[in-house]
ZADO-1210 file (C-alpha; in nm, 4 decimals, padded with zeros to 6 digits):
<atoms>
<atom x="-02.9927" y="01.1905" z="-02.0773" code="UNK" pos="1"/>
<atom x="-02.7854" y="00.8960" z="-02.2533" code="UNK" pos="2"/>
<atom x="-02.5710" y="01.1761" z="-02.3505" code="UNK" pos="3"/>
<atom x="-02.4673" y="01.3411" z="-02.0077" code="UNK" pos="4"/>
<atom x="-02.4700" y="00.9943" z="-01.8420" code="UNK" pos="5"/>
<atom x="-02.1673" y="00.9425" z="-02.1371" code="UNK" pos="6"/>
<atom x="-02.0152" y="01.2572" z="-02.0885" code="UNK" pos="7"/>
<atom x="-01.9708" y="01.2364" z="-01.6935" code="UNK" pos="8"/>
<atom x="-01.8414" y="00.8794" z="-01.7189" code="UNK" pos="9"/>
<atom x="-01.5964" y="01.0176" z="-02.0035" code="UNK" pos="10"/>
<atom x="-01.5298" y="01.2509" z="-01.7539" code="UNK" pos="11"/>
<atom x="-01.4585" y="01.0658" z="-01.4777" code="UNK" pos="12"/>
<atom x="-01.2736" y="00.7937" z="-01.6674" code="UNK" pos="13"/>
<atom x="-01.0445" y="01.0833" z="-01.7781" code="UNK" pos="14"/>
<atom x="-00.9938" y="01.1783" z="-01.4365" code="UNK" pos="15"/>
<atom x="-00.9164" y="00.8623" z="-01.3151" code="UNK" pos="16"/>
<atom x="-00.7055" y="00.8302" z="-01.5979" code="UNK" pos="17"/>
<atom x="-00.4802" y="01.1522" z="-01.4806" code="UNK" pos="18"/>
<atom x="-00.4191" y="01.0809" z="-01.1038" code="UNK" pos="19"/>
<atom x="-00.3154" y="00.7324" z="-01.1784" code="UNK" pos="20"/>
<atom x="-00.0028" y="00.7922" z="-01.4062" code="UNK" pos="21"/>
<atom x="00.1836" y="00.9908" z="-01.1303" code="UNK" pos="22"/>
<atom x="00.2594" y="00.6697" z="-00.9088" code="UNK" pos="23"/>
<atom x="00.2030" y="00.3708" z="-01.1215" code="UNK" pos="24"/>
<atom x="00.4774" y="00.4734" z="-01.3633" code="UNK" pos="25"/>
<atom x="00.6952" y="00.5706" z="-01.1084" code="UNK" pos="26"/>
<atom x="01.0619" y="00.4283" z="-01.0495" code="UNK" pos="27"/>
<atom x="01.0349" y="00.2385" z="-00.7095" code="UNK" pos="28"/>
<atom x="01.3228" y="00.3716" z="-00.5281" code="UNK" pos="29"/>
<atom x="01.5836" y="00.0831" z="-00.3753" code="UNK" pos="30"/>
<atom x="01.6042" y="00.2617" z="-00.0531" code="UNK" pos="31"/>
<atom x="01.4049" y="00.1827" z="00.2287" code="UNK" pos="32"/>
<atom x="01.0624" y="00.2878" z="00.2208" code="UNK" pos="33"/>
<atom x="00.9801" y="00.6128" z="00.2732" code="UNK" pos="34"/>
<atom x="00.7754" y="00.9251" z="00.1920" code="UNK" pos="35"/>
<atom x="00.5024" y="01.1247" z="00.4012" code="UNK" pos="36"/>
<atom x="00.1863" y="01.0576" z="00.5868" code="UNK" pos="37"/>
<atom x="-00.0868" y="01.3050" z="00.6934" code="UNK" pos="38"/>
<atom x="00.1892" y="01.5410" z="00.5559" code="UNK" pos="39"/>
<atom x="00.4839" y="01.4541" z="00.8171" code="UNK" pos="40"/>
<atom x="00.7954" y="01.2134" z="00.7256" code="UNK" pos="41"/>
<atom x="00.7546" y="00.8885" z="00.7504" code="UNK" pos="42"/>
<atom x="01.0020" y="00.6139" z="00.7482" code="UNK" pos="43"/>
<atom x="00.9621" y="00.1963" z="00.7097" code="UNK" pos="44"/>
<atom x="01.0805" y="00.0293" z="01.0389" code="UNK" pos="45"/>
<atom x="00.8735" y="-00.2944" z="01.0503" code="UNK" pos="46"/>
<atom x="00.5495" y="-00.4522" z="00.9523" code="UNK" pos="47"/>
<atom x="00.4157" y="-00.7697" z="00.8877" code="UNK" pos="48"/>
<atom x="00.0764" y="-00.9663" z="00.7660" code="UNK" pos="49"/>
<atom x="-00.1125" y="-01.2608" z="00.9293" code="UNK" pos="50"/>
<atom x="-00.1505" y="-01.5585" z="00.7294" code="UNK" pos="51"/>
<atom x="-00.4698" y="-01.6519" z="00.8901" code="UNK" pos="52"/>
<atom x="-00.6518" y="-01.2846" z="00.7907" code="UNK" pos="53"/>
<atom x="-00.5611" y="-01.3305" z="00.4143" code="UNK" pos="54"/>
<atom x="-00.6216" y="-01.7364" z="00.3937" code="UNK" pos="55"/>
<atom x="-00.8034" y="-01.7429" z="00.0398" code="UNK" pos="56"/>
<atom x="-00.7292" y="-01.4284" z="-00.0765" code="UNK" pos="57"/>
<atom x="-00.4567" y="-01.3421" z="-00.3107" code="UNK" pos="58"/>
<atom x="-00.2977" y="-01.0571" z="-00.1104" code="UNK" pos="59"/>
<atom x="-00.1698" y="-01.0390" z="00.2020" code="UNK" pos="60"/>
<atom x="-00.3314" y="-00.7977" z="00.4426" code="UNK" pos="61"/>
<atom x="-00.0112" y="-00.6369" z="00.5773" code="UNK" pos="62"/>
<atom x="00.0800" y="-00.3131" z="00.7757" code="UNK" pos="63"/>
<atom x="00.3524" y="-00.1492" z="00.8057" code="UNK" pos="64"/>
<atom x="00.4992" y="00.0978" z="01.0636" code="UNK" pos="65"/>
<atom x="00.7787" y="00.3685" z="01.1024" code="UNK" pos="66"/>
<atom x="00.8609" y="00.2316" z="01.4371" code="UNK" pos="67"/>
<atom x="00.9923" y="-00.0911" z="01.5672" code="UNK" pos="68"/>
<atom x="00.7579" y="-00.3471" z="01.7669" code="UNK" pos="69"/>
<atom x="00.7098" y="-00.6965" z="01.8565" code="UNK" pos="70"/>
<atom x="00.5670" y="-00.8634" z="01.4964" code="UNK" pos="71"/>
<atom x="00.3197" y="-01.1116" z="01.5314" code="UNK" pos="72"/>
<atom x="00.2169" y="-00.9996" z="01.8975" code="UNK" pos="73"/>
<atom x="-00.1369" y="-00.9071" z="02.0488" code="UNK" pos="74"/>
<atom x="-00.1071" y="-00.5292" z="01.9960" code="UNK" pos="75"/>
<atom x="00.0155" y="-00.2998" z="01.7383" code="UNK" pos="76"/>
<atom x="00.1692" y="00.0428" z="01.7315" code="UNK" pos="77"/>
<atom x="-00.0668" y="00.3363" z="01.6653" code="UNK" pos="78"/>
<atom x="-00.0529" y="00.6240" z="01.4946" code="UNK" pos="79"/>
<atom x="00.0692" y="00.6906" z="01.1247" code="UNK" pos="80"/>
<atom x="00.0934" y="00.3463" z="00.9223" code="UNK" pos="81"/>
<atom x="00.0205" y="00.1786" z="00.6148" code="UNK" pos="82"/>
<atom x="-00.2063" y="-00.0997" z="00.5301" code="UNK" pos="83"/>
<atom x="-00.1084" y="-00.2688" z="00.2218" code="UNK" pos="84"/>
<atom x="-00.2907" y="-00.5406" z="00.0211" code="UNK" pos="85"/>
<atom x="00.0399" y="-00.7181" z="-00.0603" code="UNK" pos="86"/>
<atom x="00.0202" y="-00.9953" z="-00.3632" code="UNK" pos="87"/>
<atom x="00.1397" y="-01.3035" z="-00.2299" code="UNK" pos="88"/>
<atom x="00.3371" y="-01.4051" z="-00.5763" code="UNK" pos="89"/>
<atom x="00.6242" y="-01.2877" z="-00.7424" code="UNK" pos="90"/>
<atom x="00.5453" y="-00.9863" z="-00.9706" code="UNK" pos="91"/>
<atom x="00.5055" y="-00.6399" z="-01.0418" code="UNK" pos="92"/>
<atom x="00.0944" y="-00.5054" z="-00.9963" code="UNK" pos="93"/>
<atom x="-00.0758" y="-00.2180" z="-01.0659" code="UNK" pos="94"/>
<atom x="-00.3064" y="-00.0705" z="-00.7556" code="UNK" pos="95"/>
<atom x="-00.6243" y="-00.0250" z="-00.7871" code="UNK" pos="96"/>
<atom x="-00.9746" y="-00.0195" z="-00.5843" code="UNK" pos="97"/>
<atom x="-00.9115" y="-00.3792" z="-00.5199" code="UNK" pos="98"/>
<atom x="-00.5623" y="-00.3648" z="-00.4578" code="UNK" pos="99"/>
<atom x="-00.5183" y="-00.0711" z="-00.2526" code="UNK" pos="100"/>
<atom x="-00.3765" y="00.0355" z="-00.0068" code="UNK" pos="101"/>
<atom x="-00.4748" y="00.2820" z="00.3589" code="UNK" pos="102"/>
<atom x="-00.2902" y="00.5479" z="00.4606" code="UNK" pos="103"/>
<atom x="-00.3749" y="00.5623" z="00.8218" code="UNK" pos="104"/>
<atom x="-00.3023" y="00.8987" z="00.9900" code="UNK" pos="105"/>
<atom x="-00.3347" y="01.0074" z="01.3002" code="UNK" pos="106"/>
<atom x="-00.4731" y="00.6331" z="01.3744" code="UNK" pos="107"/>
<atom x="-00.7891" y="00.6840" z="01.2621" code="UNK" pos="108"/>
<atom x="-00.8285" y="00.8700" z="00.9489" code="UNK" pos="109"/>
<atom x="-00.7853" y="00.6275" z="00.6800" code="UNK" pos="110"/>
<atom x="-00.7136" y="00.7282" z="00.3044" code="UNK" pos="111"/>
<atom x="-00.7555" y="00.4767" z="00.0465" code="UNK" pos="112"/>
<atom x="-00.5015" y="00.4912" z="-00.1973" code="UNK" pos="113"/>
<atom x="-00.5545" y="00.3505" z="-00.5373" code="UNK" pos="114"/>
<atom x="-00.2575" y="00.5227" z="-00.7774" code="UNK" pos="115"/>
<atom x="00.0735" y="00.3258" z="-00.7772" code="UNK" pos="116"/>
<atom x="00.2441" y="-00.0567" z="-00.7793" code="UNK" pos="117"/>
<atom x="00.3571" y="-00.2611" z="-00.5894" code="UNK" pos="118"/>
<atom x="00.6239" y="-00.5089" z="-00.6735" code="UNK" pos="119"/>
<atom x="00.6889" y="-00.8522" z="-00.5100" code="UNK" pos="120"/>
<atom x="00.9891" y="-00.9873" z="-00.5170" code="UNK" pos="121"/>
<atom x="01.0728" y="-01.2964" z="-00.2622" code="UNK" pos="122"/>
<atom x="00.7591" y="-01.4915" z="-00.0660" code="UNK" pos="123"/>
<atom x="00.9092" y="-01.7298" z="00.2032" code="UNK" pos="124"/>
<atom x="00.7181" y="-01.9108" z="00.4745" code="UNK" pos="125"/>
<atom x="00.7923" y="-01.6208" z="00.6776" code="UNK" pos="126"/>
<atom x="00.8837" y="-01.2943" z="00.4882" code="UNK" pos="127"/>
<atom x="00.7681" y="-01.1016" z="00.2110" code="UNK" pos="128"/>
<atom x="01.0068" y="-00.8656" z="00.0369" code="UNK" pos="129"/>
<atom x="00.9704" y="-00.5948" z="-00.2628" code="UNK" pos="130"/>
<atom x="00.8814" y="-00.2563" z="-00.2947" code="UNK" pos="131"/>
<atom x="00.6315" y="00.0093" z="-00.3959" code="UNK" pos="132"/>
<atom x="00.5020" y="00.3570" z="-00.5028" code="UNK" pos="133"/>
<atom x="00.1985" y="00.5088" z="-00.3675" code="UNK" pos="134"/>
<atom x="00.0125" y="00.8256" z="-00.3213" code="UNK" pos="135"/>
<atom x="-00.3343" y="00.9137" z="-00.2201" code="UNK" pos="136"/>
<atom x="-00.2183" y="01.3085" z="-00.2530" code="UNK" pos="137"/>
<atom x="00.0787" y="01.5274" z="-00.2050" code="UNK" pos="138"/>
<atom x="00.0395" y="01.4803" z="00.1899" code="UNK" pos="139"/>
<atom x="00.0445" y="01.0883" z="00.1565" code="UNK" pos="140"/>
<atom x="00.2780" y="00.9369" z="-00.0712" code="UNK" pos="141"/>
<atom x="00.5775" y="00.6656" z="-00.0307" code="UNK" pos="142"/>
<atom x="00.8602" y="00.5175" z="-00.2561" code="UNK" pos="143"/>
<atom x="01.0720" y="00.2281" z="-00.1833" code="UNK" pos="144"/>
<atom x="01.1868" y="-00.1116" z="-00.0417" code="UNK" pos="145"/>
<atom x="01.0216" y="-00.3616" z="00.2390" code="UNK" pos="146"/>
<atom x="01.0392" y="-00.6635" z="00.4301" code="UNK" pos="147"/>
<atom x="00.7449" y="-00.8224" z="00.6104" code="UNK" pos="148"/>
<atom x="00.7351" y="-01.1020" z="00.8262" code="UNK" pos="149"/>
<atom x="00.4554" y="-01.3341" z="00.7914" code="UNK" pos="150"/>
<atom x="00.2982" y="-01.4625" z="01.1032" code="UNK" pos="151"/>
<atom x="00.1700" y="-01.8289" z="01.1190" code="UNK" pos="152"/>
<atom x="-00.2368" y="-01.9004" z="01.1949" code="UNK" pos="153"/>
</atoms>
């Protein structure tokens, strides 16, 4: 029993172990962020993160959308989006189940994406800018640059 409990976690470690190298060794493009979700092209426009929702954490809960939209406001686009645990220092970090991020499709089907990076490079009082490269498969996956606005408590 000892033995097959060891093999599957060998197993699983190794398979882990594959689907991360894809997008965490990845170049992060300098382009605007971009890629697919649920399999159709999507495109960066605007997103930002409440400072009040990630008080005492050390990421910024942040989402970002392909369309433009009044940012720290009582309602949100829908559809296809992103929701990105965002590291509120400067510095390049790996994803993983605790820093993850959702691709939301459709508005309600949410994929948690664990293979990629994220890299921060500027936290003001009111923006966050950097990039990253994520995938949660072939159908969800984006490369590049962002700037989110930070809204007060």
């Amino acid at each position: 029993m000892k033995t097959l409990t060891a093999l599957l976690a060998t197993s699983m470690m190794a398979l882990v172990g594959c689907a991360t190298d894809d997008a965490s060794s990845a170049q992060i493009n300098n382009e605007m962020l971009t890629g697919t979700v649920g399999g159709n092209a999507w495109t960066f426009k605007m997103g930002h993160t409440d400072a009040f929702l990630s008080e005492g954490e050390d990421d910024f809960f942040s989402t970002l959308y392909p369309t433009t939209f009044t940012t720290c406001g009582f309602s949100e686009p829908g559809g296809d989006h992103l929701i990105v645990a965002v590291p509120k220092a400067v510095g390049e970090y790996p994803m993983s189940l605790s820093r993850n991020m959702t691709f939301v499709v459709g508005g309600n089907n949410n994929l948690i994406g664990t293979n990629g990076r994220i890299v921060v490079d500027e936290v003001t009082a009111t923006t966050i800018k950097g990039g990253m490269v994520a995938q949660y498969d072939g159908s969800n996956e984006v490369n590049g640059r962002f700037e989110l606005t930070i809204c007060a408590e």
